[in-house]
N, C-alpha and C positions, 0 to 999 in steps of 0.2 A: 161569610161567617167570621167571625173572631175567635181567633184560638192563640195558646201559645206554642213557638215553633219547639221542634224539639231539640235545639242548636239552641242553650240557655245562655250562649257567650252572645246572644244576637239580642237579648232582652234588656232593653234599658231599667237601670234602676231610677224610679222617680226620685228619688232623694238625694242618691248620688250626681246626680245632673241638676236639679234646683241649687243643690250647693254649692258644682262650677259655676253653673250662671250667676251666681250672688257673688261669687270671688271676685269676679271682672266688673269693675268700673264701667260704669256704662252712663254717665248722665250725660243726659240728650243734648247736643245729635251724636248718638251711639256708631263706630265701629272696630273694625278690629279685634280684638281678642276675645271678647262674645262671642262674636261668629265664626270665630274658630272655633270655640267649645262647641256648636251648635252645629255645625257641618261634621266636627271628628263624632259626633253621638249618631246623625241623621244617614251619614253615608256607608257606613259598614251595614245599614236593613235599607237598603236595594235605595237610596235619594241619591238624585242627579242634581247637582248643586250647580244655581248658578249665584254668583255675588256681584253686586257692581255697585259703585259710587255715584252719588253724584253732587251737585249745589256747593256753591262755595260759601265763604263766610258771609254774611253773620250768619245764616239760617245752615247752611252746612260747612263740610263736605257730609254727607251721612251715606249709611250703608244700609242697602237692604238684600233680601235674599230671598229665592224662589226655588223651594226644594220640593221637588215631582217624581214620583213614584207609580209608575204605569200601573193600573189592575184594570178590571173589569166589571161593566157595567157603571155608574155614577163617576162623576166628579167629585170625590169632597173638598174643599177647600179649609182648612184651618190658619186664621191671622192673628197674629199679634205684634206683638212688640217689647225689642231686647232695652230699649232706651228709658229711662228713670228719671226722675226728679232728683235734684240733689238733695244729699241725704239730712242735710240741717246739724245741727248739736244737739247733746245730750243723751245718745244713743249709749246702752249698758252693754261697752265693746261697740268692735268695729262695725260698721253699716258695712263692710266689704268681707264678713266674715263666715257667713254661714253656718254660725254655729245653732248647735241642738242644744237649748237647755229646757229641760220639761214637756216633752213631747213637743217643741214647738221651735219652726225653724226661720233663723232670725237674717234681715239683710233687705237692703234698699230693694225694692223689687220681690219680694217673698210673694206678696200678694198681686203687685202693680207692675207685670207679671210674666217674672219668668217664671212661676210656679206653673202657671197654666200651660206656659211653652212646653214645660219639661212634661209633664203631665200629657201630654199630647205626642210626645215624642216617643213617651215610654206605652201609651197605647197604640200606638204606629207599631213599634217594634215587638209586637205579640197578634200583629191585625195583620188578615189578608181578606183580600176583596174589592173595593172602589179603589179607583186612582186617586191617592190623596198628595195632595201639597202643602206646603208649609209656605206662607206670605207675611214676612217677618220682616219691619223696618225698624230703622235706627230711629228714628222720628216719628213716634205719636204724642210723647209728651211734650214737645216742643210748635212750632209753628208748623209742622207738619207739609212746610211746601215739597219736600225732595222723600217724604215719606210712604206713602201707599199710593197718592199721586202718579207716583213715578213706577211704583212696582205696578200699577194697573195699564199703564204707559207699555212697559217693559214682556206683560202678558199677553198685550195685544197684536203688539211684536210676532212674537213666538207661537201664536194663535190657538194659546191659554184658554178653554173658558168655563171656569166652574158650573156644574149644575147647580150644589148650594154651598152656603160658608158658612161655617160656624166660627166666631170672635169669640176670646178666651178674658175677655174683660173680667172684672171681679163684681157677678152681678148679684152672687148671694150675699144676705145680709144679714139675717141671724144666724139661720145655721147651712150648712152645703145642698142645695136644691130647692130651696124654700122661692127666690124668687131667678126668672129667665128674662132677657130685655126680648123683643119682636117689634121693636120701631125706638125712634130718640124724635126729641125735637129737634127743628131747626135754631139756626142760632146767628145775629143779626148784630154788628156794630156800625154804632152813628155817630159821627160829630157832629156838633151843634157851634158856627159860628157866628158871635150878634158885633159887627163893628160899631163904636159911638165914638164921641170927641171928647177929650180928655180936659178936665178942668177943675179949676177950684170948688168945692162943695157948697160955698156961702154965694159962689155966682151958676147957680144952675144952667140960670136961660143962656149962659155962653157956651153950654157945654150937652152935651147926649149923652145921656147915662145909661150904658149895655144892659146891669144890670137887672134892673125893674122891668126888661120886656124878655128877657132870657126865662127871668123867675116866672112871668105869665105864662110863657111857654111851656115851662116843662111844669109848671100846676098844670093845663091844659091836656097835655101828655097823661100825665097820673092819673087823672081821672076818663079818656075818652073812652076808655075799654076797648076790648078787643073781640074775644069771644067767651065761648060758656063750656070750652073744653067740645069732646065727644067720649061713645062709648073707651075709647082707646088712649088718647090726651086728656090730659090736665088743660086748663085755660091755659092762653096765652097770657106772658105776663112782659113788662117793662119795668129797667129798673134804670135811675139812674145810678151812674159810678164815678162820675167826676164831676164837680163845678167849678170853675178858677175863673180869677179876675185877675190875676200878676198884679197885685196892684197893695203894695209895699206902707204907703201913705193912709193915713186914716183920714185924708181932707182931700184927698183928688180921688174925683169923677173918674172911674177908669176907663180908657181906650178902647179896650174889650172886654167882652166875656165869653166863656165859651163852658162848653159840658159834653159828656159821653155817655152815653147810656148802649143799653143791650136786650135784645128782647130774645127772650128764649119761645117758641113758634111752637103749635100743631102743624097737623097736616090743612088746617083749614084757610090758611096763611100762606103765601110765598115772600121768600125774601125782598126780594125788589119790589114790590106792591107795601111792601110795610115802610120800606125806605122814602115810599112819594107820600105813602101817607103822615110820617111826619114831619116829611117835608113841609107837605098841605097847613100842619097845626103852626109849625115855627113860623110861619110867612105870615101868618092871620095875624102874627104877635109881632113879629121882626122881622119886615117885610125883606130887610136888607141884608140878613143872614147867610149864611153859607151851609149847608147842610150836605154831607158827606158820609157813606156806608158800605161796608163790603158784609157779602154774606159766607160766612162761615159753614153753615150746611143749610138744606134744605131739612123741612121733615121726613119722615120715611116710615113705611109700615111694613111687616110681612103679615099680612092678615093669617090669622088661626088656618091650621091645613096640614098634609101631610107633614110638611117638613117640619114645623113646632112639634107637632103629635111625635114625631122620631124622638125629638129630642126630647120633651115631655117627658117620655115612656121611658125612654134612657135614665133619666134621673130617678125617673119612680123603680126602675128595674133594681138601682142602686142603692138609692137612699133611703126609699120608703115615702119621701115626701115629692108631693104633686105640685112641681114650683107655680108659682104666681106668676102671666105671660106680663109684664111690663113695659110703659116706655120713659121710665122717671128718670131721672137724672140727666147728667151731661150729654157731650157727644162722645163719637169714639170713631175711630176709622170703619166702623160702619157706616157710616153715611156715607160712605166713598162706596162701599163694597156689596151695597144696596143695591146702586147702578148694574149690579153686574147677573145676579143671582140672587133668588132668596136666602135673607140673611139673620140669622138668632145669633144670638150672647150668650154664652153662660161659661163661667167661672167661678172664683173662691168666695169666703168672703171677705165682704169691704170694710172692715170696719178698721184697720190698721194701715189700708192704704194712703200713701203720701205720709203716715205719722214718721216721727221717731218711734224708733225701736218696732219698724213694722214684722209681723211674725205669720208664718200659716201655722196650723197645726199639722201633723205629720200624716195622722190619719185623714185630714182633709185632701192633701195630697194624693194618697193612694188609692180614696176615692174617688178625686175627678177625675183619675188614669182611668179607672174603671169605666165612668160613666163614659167619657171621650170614647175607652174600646167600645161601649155598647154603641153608641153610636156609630160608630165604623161599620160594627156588625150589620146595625138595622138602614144603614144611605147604602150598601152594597146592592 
């Protein structure tokens, strides 16, 4: 059951805790003094804190943390992340300030999201029931290698293992409960390399021009399709995002060509099978290319069931509205967390995420505490 205790000195305030966490500088790879705010909030309502470092530069040193709380009956798991994008210019005051102006609270990370953390923290501390944890890394916004990687690394260790997870991502988009994530697509990078022979443009046959069998290619690409979506995905789609020829002269042939493209993936799709496939298209065009890809995540689903219905119910318990189950947009360290336990989304809204002058509003706040406690309530 969810209650409040009646030791009111144990009750985190969500606002007062959004505002530390906005205080501290945190663009990714995040540690240190976040996670102090985040440990001195967690440890006085019964969290056992563990913190550890790891990865060096460029991608680290970063910090993450694994805060466990024995109950009974379920695992809940709650993840996110204390690390931010940098805040940019033209922000009205500080991005590091957490200031209230008009019901609405302002700071790199409001929505992108330690709002959610705090929010989760502050329904921890009025919940009793499941064993819940907190899986909180300094790296999601970032390259992610020393990120949840390593916190799922670090659980298995300790022989951690959630029944289910809920990610505190910012998956509302007009108003608080309207939409929940239950799967992402996968997500695929490729390079394309065409070697030629570099030469004057008025003497062609001395020279191989990259170009003209690059461009066949990825016309080829553009058009072969992929699929037609399902009830749960969007089509699969390709995009390209780079073409370069380095090539400075407007009368020489250049050397090379090359491009990047990205295909964002259903479940109907694996990464490495997309990778030979366009391999297969570059080679029909340029036979002599080089073709290179890492996958970024796989797709993933939590099909409709119990554990969306909790959380479903949780929002309707709160908001009134009966979110929409989604798998649109990016990735998120759910795809990592999928592996482990069935896994849903839900958080603020997004619509200020990564901007300047990103803001929640205050009662949005108070609401996801709510909904996060009903949910504690109803996974016990």
């Amino acid at each position: 059951m969810s209650r409040r205790p009646q030791d009111d000195r144990r009750v985190i305030d969500v606002v007062a805790l959004a505002q530390a966490l906005l205080r501290a500088d945190s663009v990714t790879p995040a540690r240190g003094p976040v996670f102090d705010i985040l440990e001195s909030a967690l440890a006085p309502i019964g969290f056992a804190i563990d913190r550890f470092v790891v990865g060096e530069a460029p991608d680290g040193p970063v910090e993450n943390m694994i805060a466990l709380r024995q109950g009974t009956g379920r695992h809940l798991a709650f993840a996110g992340h204390l690390d931010v994008v940098p805040p940019g210019d033209g922000w009205h005051g500080s991005p590091w300030s957490g200031e209230v102006r008009s019901d609405m609270l302002y700071g790199r990370g409001a929505v992108d999201m330690k709002g959610a953390i705090a929010a989760f923290a502050a329904a921890a501390s009025w919940s009793v029931g499941p064993t819940l944890s907190l899986l909180v890394t300094g790296d999601e916004e970032g390259p992610a290698t020393f990120g949840t990687p390593a916190l799922i690394e670090r659980m298995a260790a300790r022989g951690i293992v959630p029944d289910l997870c809920l990610v505190g991502e910012p998956t509302s988009v007009r108003q608080l409960g309207d939409m929940m994530k239950i799967g992402r697509r996968g997500s695929v990078n490729i390079w394309i390399d065409v070697p030629g022979r570099q030469g004057h443009v008025a003497y062609p046959h001395l020279a191989d021009n990259p170009a003209g069998k690059l461009a066949q290619a990825l016309a080829a690409l553009q058009t072969m399709g992929l699929d037609h979506g399902n009830a749960w995905f969007q089509p699969s789609n390709l995009e390209i995002t780079e073409i370069a020829v380095g090539n400075p002269a407007h009368n020489v042939i250049p050397a090379r060509a090359a491009a990047r493209l990205n295909i964002r993936f259903n479940d109907e799709q694996r990464g490495p099978d997309l990778i030979e496939r366009v391999r297969g298209v570059v080679h029909d065009h340029a036979p002599a290319a080089t073709v290179t890809g890492t996958v970024s995540s796989e797709a993933f689903l939590t099909e409709p069931g119990p554990w969306t219905a909790i959380v479903s119910d949780a929002i309707v318990a709160v908001t009134g509205r009966v979110p929409e189950p989604s798998t649109s947009g990016g990735t998120s360290d759910a795809r990592f967390l999928s592996r482990l336990c069935p896994t849903v989304e839900f958080g603020l809204v997004n619509a200020t995420m990564h901007q300047v002058d990103e803001a929640v509003a205050l009662a949005d706040l108070e609401a996801l505490a709510a909904v996060y406690a009903e949910v504690i309530a109803r996974a016990g």
